[in-house]
C-alpha positions in Angstrom: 34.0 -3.7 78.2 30.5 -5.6 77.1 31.9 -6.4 74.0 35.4 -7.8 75.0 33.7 -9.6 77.8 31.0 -11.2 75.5 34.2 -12.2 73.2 36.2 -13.4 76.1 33.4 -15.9 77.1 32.6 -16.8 73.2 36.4 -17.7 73.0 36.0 -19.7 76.4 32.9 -21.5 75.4 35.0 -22.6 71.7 38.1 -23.4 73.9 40.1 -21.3 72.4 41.8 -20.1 76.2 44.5 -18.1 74.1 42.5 -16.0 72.6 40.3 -15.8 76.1 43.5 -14.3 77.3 44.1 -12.0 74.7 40.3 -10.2 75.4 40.4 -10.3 79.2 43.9 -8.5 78.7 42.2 -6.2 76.9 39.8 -5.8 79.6 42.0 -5.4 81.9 44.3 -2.9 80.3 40.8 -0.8 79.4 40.2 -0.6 83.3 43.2 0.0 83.9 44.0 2.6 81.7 40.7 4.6 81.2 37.9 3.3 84.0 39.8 3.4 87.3 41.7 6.5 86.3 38.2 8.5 86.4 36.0 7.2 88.2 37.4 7.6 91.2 37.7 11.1 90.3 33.9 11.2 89.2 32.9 9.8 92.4 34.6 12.7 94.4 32.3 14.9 92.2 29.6 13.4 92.8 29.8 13.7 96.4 29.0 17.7 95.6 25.7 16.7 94.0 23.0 18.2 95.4 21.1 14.5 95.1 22.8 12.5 97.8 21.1 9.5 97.6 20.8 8.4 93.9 23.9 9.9 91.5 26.7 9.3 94.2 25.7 5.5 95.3 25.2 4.3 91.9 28.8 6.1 91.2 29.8 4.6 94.4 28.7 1.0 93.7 30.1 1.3 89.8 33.6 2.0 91.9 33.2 -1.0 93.8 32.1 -3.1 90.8 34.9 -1.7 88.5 37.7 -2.7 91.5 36.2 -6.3 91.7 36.2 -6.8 88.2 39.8 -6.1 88.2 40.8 -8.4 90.9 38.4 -10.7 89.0 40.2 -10.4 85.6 43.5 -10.8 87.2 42.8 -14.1 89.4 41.5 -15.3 85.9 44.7 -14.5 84.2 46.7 -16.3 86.7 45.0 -19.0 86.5 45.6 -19.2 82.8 49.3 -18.5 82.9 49.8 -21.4 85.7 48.0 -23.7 83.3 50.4 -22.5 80.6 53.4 -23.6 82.8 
């Protein structure tokens, strides 16, 4: 995700918005596909840890964070495609 996002804003800073696209698509199939699938999962796991404090927030805030990104990535993308219009 660090690299696509560093390549998605290296594409934005040269202009190039197609190719933008192309790596926050990426992104978003990636979370998608692989990070939402199990971490949600992970986080019910967690909840059985016998540290109740540290392990299951930071799992807990990583959930949140992965679930903004998406709606992040995707307000981006539409924002793209209506300029494409």
């Amino acid at each position: 995700m660090s690299r696509l996002s560093q390549k998605a804003l290296d594409a934005l800073r040269a202009g190039d918005l197609d190719r933008m696209e192309q790596y926050l698509k990426g992104q978003e199939s990636f979370l998608q596909s692989h990070l939402l699938i199990w971490i949600p999962k992970f986080l019910e796991r967690m909840a059985d840890s016998p540290s109740d404090i540290l392990y299951p927030q930071m799992c807990l805030i990583l959930n949140e964070f992965l679930i903004k990104d998406q709606k992040l990535i995707g307000e981006v993308l539409a924002m793209l495609e209506t300029q494409e219009s």
